[in-house]
C-alpha positions in Angstrom: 117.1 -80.5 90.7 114.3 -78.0 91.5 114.4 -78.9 95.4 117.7 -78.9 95.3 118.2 -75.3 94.2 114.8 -74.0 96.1 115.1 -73.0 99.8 113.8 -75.3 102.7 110.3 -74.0 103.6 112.2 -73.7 107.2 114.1 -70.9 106.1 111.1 -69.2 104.0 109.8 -65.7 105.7 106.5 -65.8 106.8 104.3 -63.3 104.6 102.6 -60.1 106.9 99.4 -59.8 105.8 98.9 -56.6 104.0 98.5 -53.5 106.7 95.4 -51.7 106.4 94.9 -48.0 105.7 94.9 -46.9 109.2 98.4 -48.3 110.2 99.7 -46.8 106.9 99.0 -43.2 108.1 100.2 -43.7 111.1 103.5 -44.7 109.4 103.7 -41.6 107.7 102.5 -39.3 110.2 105.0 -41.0 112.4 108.2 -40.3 109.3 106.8 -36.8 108.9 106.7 -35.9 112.4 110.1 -36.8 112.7 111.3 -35.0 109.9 109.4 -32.0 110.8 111.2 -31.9 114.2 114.6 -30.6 113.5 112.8 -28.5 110.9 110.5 -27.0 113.9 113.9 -27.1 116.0 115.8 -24.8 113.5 112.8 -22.6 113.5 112.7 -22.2 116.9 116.3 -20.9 117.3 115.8 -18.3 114.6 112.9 -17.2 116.2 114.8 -17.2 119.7 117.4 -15.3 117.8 115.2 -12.5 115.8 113.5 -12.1 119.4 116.6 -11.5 121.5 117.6 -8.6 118.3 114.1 -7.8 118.8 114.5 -7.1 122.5 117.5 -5.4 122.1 116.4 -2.9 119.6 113.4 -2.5 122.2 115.7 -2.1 125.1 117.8 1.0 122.6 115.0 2.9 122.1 113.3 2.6 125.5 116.6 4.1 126.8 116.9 7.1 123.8 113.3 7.8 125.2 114.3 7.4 128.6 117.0 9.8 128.0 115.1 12.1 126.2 112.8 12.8 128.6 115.2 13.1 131.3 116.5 16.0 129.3 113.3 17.5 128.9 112.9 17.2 132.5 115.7 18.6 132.9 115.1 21.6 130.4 111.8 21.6 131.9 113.1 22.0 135.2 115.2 25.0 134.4 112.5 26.6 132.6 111.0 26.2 136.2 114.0 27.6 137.2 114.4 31.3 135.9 116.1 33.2 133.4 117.4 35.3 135.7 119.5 32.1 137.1 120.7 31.2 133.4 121.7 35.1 132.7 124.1 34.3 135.8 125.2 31.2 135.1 126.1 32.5 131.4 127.5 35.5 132.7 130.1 33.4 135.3 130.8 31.0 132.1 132.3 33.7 130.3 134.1 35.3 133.3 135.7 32.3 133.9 136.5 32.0 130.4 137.8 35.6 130.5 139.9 35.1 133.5 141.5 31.4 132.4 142.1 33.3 129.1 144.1 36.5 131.0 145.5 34.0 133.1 147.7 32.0 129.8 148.2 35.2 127.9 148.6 37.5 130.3 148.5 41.5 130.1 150.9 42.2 126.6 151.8 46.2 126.3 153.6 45.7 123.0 150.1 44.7 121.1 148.1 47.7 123.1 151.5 49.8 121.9 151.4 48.7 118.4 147.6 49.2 118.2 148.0 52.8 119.2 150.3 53.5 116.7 148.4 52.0 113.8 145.8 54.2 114.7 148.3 57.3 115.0 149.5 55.9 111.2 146.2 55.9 110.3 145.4 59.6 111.0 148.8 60.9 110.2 148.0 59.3 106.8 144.7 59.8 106.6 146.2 63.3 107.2 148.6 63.8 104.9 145.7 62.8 102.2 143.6 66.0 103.5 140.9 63.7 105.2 141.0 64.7 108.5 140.8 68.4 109.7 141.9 69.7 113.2 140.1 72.8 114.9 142.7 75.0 116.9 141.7 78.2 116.8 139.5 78.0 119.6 142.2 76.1 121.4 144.3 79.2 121.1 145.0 81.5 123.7 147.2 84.6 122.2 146.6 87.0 125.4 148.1 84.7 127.6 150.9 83.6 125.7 154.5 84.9 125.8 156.0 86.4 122.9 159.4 88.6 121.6 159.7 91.0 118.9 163.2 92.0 117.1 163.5 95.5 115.9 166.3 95.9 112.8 167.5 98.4 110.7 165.5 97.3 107.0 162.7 98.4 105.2 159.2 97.1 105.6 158.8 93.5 106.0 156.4 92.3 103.5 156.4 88.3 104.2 157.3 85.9 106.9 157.8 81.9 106.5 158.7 79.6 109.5 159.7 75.9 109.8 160.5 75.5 113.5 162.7 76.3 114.9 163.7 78.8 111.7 161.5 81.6 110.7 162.7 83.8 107.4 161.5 87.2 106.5 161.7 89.1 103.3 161.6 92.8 102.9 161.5 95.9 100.4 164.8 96.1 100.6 166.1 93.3 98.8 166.7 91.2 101.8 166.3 87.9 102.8 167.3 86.8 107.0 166.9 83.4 108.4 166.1 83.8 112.8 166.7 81.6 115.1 163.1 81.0 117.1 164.6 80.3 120.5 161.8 78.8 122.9 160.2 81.0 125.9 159.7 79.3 129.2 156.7 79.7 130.3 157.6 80.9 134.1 161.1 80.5 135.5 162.3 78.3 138.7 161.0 79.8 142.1 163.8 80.7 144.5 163.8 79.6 148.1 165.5 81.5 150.8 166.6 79.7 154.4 163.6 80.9 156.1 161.6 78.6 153.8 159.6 81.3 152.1 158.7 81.2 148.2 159.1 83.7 146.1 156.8 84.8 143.3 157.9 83.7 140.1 159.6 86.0 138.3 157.8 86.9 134.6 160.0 85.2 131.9 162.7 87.5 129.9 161.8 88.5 126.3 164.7 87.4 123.8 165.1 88.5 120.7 165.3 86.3 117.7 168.9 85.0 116.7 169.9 86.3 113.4 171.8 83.3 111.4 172.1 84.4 107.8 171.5 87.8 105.9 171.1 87.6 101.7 170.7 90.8 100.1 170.3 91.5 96.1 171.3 94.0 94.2 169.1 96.6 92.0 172.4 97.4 89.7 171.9 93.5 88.4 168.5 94.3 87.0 170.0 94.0 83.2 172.1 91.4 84.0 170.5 88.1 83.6 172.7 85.8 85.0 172.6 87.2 88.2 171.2 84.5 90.7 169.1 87.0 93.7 166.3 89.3 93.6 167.0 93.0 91.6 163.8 94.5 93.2 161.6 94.2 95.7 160.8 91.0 97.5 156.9 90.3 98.4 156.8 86.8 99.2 158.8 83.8 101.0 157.4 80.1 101.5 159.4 77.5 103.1 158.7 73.7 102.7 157.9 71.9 105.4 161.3 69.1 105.3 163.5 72.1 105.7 165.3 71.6 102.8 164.2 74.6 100.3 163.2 78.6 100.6 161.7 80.3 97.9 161.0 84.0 96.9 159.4 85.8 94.9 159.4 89.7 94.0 158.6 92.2 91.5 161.8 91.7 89.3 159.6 88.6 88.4 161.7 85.8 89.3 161.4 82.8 91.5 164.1 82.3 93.3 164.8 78.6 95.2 167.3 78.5 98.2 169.2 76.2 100.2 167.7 76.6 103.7 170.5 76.2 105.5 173.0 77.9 103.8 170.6 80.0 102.2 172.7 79.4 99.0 170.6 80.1 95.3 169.8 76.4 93.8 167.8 77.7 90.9 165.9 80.9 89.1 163.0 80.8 87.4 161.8 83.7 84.9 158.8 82.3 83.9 156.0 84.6 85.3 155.5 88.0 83.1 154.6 90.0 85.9 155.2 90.3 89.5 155.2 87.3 91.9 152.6 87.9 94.2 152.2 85.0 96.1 154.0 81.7 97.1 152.9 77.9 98.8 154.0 74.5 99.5 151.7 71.9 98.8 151.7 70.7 102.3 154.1 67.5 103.3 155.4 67.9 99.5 157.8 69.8 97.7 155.3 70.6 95.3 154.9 74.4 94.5 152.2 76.9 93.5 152.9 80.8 92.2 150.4 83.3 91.9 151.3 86.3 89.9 150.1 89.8 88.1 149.9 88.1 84.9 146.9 86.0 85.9 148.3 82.9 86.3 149.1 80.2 88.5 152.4 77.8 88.1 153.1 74.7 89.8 156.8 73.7 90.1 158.7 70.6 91.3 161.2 71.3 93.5 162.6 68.0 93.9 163.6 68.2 90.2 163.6 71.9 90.5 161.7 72.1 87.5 158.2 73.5 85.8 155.5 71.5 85.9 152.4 73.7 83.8 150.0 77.0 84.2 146.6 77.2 85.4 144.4 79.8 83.6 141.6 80.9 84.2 141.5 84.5 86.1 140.3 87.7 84.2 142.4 90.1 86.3 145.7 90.1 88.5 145.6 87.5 91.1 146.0 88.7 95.0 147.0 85.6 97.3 147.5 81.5 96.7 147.1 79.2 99.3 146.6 75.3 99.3 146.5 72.1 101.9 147.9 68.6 101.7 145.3 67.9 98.7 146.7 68.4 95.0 144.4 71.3 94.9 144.8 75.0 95.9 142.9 78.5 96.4 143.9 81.7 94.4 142.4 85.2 95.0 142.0 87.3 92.5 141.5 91.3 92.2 139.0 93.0 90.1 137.7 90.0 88.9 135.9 89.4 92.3 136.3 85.8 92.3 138.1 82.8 94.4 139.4 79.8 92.4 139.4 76.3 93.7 141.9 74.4 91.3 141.5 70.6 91.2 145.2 69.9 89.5 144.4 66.3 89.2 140.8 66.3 87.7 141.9 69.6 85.6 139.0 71.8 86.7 138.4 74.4 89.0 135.5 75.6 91.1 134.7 79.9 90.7 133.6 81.1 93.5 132.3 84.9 92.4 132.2 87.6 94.6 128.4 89.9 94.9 128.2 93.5 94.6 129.4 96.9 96.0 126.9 97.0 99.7 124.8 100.4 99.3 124.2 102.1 102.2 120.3 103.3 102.3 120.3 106.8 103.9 117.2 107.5 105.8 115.9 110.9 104.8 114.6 112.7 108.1 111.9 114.8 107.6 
């Protein structure tokens, strides 16, 4: 039984006698070594990897620096240049640019047209505000210009108003005339005869001013209060600048509006308790201003063709009104030797007060 079940000794493995130390580590230097290959394999190819980024990141900023320094050489060499050179080449730049500019837009009139007249909108309202001023009296020339004169049977004129091409005239007589102002050429047409010789130009004729319309009042209608004109005499006229109104004013103490063309009466106002002495328009308004021998000054609204209020302020009657395109004017008065500057809006007024009597020293001759 035992042999039966126990293998031949032909068949048994010869035993290898144990291997010493030395073979052992050769074993395992051998198994490590292999295993340590593909290990040093895969290192390797990261490292080849990581070198070639490496490289590459070299090779990026060798050529920033390369380029860097060729456009330092390049500054460098136009620095060596001049500056004269780069003025030039700046300056032919922006003609270029100039000229490609021109060239697509092209020379517009309409803007240069609308640009002059914002700026002519600009003074004219810059104008009408009493900002700008205009010296012409040295521009004018009254020797050398041309002028008429009417001669008519009436009393003494005592006011003239114009608003071209009408002028109107008041006088002691109760009268009020719109002229025609007809316009003087300067020098006529020179005549030439067949011979071809040129004749001095003749000097141009004097006309006399067109009388249109003739209003007179009546002194009987002093009384009569309902009467619409003038029952004494007339001293002052103003016309507003739109052509639309005429106003007078007189001793009967009224203020009378009119209708410039027809010279028909619109209105009457009795508010002044002495005469009316003067008359102005506030300039580009029909706004109104009255100066009288009671010592005040009105204002009145014409487009309503009503009052408006009284300035006080003078101590004796007042002489003359005048005013600009501001809401302000300048009254004169009399005894009271003084000039009033009314600011309406602000509701003050500036006194201008006049110095004495001048006292002339007589030298004594001995």
């Amino acid at each position: 039984m035992p042999a039966f079940f126990s293998t031949p000794s032909s068949l048994k493995k010869r035993k290898r006698p144990e291997e010493t130390g030395s073979s052992k580590r050769r074993n395992l230097s051998q198994t490590q070594s292999r295993r340590q290959k593909p290990e040093l394999k895969k290192l390797t190819r990261d490292e080849s990897i990581s070198g070639s980024d490496y490289e590459s990141d070299n090779n990026r900023e060798n050529r920033q620096a390369s380029d860097e320094l060729k456009s330092l050489d390049g500054e460098t060499s136009g620095d060596e240049e001049t500056a004269a050179e780069r003025r030039l080449k700046l300056a032919e730049r922006y003609l270029e640019n100039i000229r490609t500019e021109v060239d697509e837009v092209g020379f517009d009139a309409e803007e240069i047209d609308r640009d002059l007249i914002a700026e002519r909108l600009v003074e004219d309202v810059a104008e009408s505000k009493g900002l700008i001023y205009r010296k012409i009296a040295d521009t004018l020339n009254f020797q050398a210009t041309n002028h008429s004169w009417t001669k008519w049977n009436s009393d003494s004129v005592t006011s003239v108003a114009t608003c071209y091409p009408w002028a109107y005239t008041v006088t002691e007589d109760l009268t009020l005339i719109k002229w025609k102002i007809q316009d003087l050429p300067e020098n006529q047409w020179s005549l030439k005869s067949k011979k071809r010789r040129q004749i001095k130009p003749k000097p141009p004729p004097k006309r006399k001013l067109e009388q249109v319309i003739c209003v007179k009042g009546k002194r009987s209608k002093a009384k009569d209060e309902s009467y619409q004109g003038h029952s004494d005499k007339i001293l002052c006229v103003a016309a507003s600048q739109d052509g639309k109104f005429v106003v007078t004013g007189g001793k009967d103490r009224k203020i009378i509006v009119w209708d410039a063309e027809t010279l028909k009466c619109l209105r009457v106002f009795t508010h002044h308790r002495d005469w009316v002495t003067g008359l102005v328009f506030r300039r580009g308004t029909n706004q109104l201003y009255s100066s009288s021998k009671d010592r005040t000054v009105k204002i009145w609204s014409l487009n309503e063709l009503a009052y408006v209020e009284t300035l006080f302020g003078h101590q004796d009657e007042i002489v003359d009104i005048s005013a600009l395109a501001q809401e302000r004017c300048i009254s004169v008065g009399a005894r009271d030797r003084t000039a009033r500057l009314w600011k309406v809006a602000e509701e003050t007024q500036l006194v201008f007060r006049g110095g004495g009597g001048i006292e002339k020293k007589i030298k004594v001759q001995k």
